[in-house]
C-alpha positions in Angstrom: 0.0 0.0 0.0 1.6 3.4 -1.1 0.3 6.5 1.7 0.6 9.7 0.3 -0.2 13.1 2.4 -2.3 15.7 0.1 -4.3 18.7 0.5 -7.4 19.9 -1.4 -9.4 23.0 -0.9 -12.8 23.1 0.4 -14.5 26.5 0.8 -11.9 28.7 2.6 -9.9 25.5 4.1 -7.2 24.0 3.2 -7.7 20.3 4.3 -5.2 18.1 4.9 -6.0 14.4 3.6 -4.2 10.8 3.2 -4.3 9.3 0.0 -4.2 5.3 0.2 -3.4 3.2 -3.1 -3.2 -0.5 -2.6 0.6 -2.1 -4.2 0.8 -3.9 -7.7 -1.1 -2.6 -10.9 -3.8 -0.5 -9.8 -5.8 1.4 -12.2 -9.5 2.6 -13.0 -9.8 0.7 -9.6 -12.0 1.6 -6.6 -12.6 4.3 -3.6 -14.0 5.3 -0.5 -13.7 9.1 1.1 -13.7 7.9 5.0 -15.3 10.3 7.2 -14.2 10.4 10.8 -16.6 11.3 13.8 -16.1 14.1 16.1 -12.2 15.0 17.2 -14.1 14.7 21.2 -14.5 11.2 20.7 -10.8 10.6 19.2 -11.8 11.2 15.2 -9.2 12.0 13.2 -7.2 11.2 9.9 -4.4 9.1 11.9 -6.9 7.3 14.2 -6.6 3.9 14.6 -9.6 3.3 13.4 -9.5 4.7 10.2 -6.2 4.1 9.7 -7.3 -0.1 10.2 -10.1 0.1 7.7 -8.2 2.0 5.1 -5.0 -0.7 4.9 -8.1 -3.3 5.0 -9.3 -1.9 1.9 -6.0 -1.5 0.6 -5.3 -5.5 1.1 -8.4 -5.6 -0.5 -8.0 -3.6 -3.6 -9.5 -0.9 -2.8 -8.0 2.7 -2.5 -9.2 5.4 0.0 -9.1 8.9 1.1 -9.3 9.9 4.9 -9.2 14.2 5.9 -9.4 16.1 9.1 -12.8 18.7 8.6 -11.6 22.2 8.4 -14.4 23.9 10.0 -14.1 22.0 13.4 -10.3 23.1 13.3 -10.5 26.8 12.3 -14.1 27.6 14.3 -16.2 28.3 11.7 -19.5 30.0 12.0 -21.1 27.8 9.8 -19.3 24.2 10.5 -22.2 21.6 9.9 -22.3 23.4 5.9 -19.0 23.8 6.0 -18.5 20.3 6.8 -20.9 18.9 4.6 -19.1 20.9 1.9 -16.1 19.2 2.8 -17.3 16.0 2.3 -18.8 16.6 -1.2 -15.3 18.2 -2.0 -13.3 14.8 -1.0 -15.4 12.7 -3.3 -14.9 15.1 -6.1 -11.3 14.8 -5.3 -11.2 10.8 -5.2 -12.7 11.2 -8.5 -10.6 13.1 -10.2 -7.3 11.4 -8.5 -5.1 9.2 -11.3 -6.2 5.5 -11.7 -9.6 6.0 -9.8 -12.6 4.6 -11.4 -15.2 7.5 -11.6 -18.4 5.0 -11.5 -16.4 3.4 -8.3 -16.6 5.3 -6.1 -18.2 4.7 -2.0 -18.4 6.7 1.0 -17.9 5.9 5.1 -19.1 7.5 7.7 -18.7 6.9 11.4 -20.4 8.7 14.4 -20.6 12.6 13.1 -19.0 11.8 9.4 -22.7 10.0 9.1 -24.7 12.2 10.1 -23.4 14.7 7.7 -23.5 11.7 5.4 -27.4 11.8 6.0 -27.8 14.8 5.5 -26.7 15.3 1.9 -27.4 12.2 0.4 -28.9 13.9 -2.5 -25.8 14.5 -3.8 -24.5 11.3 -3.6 -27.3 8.9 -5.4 -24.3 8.6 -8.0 -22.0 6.4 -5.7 -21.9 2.5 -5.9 -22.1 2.2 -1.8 -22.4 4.0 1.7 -21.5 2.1 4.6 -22.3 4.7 8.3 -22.1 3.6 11.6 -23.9 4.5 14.6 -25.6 7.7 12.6 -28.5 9.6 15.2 -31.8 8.1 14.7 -33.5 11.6 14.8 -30.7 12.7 11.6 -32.0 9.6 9.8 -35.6 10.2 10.2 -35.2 13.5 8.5 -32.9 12.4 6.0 -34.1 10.9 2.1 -32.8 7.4 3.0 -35.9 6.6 1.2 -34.9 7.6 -2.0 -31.7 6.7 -2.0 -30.3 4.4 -4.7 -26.6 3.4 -3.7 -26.6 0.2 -1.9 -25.8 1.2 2.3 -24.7 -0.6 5.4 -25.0 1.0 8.8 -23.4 -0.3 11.9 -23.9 -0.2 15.3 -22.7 -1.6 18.6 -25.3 -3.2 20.8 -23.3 -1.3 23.8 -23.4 2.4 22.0 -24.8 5.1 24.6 -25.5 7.6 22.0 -27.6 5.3 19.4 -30.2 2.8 20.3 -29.5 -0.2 18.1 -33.3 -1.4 18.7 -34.4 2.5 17.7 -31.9 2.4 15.2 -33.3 -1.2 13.4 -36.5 0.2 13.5 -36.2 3.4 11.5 -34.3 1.5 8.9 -36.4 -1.0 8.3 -39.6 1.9 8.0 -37.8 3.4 5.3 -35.9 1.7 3.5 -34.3 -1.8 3.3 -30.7 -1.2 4.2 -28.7 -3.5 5.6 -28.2 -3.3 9.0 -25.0 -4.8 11.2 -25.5 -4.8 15.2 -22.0 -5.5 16.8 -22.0 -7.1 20.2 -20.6 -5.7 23.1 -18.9 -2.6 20.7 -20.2 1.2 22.3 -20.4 4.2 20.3 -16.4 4.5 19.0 -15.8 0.8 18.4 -13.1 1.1 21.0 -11.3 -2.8 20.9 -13.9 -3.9 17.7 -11.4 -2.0 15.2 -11.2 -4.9 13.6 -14.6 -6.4 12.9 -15.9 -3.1 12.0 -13.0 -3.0 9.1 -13.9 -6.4 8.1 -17.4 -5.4 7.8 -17.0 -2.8 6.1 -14.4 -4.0 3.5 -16.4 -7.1 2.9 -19.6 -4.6 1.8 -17.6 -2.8 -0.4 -15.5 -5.7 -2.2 -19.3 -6.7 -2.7 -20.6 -4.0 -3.7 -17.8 -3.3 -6.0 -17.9 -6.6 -7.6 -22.0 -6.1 -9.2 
């Protein structure tokens, strides 16, 4: 796997971003933007957990890009737009990126990254997946998961204090018919379930990537 520190603009911010290829002959191939949650609860572009799924992928064939937000950083007045701006800004950026299939292209989202995930998913009906872990209930009752076309997997940890995993099933399964993975004993961070969460996740989008 080659790692490569980038930057790209977004608004008035400067992001800085990881760019993850997986080793050998790797073109027109796949990729995910990987959105962290909240710096509070330990998100960031070098957390473990991010950092686990994207070599996953990697091992997997599967290329990735993982950023800090810019908003949360600098204090901006608007951060949830600027935010959600950022995120539309790092899939145009995986899609223009050398050897990236354009009509391959996914998006993760894990605590916060989800629930700006949810809220704009208008604008990503072109993608071939969404995987987004323990998103708020309330954010996905007002989001148009209804309409939305990609194929999704949420995630959420039978333990989490934030998100009802009971609350959670039910919404989905209202609305639309998602897929739904409820990890044992995990809490809202997936402190010590790194792993399975990664697995998870890369399994979905080797799937997903494979119709």
């Amino acid at each position: 796997m080659k790692v490569q520190s980038i930057g790209f603009q977004s608004g008035s911010h400067n992001l800085e971003a990881l760019m993850s290829i997986p080793s050998g002959n790797f073109s027109k191939g796949p990729g995910i933007v990987i959105c962290n949650m909240h710096p509070i609860l330990g998100g960031n572009l070098e957390s473990y957990l991010v950092k686990n799924l994207s070599s996953l992928l990697a091992v997997n064939g599967i290329a990735s890009l993982r950023f800090n937000f810019g908003a949360l950083q600098i204090g901006d007045a608007d951060f949830m737009g600027a935010m959600e701006k950022d995120i539309a800004t790092a899939v145009k950026t995986l899609k223009n990126w050398p050897n990236i299939g354009k009509n391959k292209i996914g998006l993760a989202g894990i605590s916060m990254g989800s629930n700006l995930i949810l809220n704009n998913l208008r604008i990503f009906n072109d993608l071939k997946g969404v995987f987004m872990g323990c998103p708020s209930v309330n954010v996905l009752k007002r989001s148009s998961l209804s309409t939305f076309k990609p194929q999704t997997l949420f995630m959420v940890g039978d333990q989490d204090k934030f998100v009802s995993s009971v609350d959670l099933n039910n919404e989905i399964m209202k609305i639309n018919m998602s897929q739904l993975e409820i990890v044992e004993g995990a809490d809202h961070t997936f402190t010590g379930f790194e792993d399975i969460l990664a697995k998870k996740v890369t399994s979905f989008f080797t799937k997903v990537f494979a119709l």
